[in-house]
C-alpha positions in Angstrom: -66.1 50.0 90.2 -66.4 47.7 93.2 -68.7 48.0 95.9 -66.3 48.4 98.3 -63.8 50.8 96.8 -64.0 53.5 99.7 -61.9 50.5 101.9 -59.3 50.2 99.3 -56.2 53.3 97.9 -54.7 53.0 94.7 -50.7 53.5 95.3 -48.3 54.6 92.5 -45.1 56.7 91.6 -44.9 60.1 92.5 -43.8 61.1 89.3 -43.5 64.8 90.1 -41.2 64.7 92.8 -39.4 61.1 91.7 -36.6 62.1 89.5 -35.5 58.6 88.9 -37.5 57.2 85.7 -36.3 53.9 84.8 -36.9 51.2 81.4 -36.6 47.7 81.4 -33.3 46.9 79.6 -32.0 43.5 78.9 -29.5 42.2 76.3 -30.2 42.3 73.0 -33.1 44.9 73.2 -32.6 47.4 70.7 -34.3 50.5 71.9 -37.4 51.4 74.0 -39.8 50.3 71.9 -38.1 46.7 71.1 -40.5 44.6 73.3 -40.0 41.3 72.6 -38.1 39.7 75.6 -35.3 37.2 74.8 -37.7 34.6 75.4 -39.8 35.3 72.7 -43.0 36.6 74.8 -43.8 40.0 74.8 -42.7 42.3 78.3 -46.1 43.6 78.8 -46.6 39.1 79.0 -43.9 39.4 81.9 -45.3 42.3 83.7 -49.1 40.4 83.7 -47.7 37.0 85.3 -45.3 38.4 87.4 -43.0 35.7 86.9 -40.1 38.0 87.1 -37.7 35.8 89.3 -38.3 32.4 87.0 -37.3 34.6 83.7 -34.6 32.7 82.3 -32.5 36.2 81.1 -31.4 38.6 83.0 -34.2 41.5 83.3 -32.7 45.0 84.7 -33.4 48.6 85.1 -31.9 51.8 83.7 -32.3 55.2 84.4 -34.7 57.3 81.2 -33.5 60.8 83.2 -30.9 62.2 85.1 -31.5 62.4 88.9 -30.4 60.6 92.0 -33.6 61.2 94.4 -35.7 57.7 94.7 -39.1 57.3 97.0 -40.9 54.4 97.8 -41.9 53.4 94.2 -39.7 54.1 91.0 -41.7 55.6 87.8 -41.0 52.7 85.3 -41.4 54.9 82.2 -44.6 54.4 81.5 -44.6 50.2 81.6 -47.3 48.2 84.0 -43.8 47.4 86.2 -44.3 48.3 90.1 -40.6 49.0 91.7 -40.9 49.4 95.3 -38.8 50.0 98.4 -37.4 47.1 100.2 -39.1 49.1 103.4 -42.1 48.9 102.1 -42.1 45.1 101.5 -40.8 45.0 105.0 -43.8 46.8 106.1 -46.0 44.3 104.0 -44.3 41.5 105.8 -44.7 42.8 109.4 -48.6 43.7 108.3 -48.6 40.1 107.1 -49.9 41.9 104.0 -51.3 39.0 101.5 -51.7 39.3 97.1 -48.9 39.4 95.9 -45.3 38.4 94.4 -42.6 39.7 94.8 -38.8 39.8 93.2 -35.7 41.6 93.9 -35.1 44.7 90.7 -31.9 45.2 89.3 -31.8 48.8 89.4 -28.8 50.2 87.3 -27.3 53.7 87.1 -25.9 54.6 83.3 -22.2 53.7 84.1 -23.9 49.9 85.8 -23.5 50.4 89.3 -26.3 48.9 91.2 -29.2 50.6 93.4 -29.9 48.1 96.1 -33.0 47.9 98.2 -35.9 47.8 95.5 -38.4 44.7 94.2 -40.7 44.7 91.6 -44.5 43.7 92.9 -46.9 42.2 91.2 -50.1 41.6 92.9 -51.9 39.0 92.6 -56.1 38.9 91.3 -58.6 39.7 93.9 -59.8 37.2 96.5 -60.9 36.6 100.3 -58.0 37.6 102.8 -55.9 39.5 100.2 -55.1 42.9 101.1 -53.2 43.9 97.8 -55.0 43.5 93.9 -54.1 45.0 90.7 -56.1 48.2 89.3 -58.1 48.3 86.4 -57.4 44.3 86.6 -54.1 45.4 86.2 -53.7 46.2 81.9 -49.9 46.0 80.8 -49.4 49.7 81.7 -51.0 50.2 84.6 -48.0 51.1 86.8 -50.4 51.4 89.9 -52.0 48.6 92.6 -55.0 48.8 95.2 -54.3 48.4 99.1 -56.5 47.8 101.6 -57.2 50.7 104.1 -55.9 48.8 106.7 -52.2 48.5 105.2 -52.6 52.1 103.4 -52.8 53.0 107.5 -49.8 50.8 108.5 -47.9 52.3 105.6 -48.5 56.4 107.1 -47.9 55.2 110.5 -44.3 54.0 109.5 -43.6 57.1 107.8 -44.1 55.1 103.8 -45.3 58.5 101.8 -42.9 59.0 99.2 -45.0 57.9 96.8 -49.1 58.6 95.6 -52.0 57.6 97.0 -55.8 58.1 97.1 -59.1 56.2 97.8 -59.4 54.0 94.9 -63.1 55.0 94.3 -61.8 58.4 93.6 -59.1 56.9 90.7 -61.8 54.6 89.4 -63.8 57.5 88.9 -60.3 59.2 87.4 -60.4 56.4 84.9 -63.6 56.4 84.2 -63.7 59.8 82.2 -60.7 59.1 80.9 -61.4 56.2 78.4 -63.4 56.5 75.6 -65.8 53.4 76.1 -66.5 53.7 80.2 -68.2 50.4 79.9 -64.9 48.6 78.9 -63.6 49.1 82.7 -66.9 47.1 83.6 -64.9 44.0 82.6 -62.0 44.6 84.5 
């Protein structure tokens, strides 16, 4: 656990109120647990680099339940992906929020209509001036980032809450009694 995890909030999905779960889709996959992208590489591959807008096959997203309500960050079924509200990458951008990447999703509904106004978000590994870094060093299914205090604040002020957050020393310590080898986070 960092020093200074009391300045930092871990955001994520509100699962309980979201009622929008999504999966990664893309053609050719043959269920949910066919994760080898057309490319070869595996997705959890994709969702560590980021480098969702160079992939050279078209990557989408379809809804796992029924349900129309969508907040600020989509539950991606359980993969490391981070779907996000354009307004909340708007908000970034006026905060002149630094860390991370950032590509349009191609949310789908079952018949293929598409949900506009949501990006996937990678952030970026921790260093000076950036204000957005992965949790837990961000593992393949981590489907949760760190913000600092100061954008967790410019987020509430613009009325960004449809979605979860706490101090990040508190899910750190979350995590911690979770796994069975504590010590294993030490590297992260």
């Amino acid at each position: 656990m960092d020093d200074d995890s009391d300045d930092w909030w871990v955001l994520g999905a509100d699962h309980g109120r979201s009622r929008l779960h999504v999966q990664s889709a893309w053609s050719g996959r043959t269920g949910p647990a066919d994760f080898r992208l057309p490319d070869g590489r595996d997705e959890d591959d994709l969702v560590s680099s980021g480098e969702f807008s160079t992939a050279p096959f078209a990557l989408w997203f379809e809804p796992l339940l029924g349900g129309v309500l969508m907040g600020d960050m989509i539950a991606a079924g359980g993969a490391g992906y981070k779907i996000v509200s354009e307004r909340l990458l708007l908000a970034f951008d006026e905060l002149d929020v630094v860390g991370f990447l950032s590509a349009p999703a191609d949310l789908r509904t079952r018949t293929g209509h598409t949900i506009g106004g949501y990006h996937l978000i990678h952030a970026l590994p921790p260093s000076t001036g950036h204000e957005v870094r992965p949790f837990l060093g961000d593992l393949p299914h981590v489907w949760l980032f760190e913000v600092s205090t100061r954008v967790h604040d410019g987020l509430v002020r613009r009325g960004i809450d449809d979605l979860q957050s706490r101090r990040a020393r508190v899910a750190h310590e979350s995590a911690r009694q979770l796994v069975s080898d504590p010590a294993a986070l030490d590297a992260l």
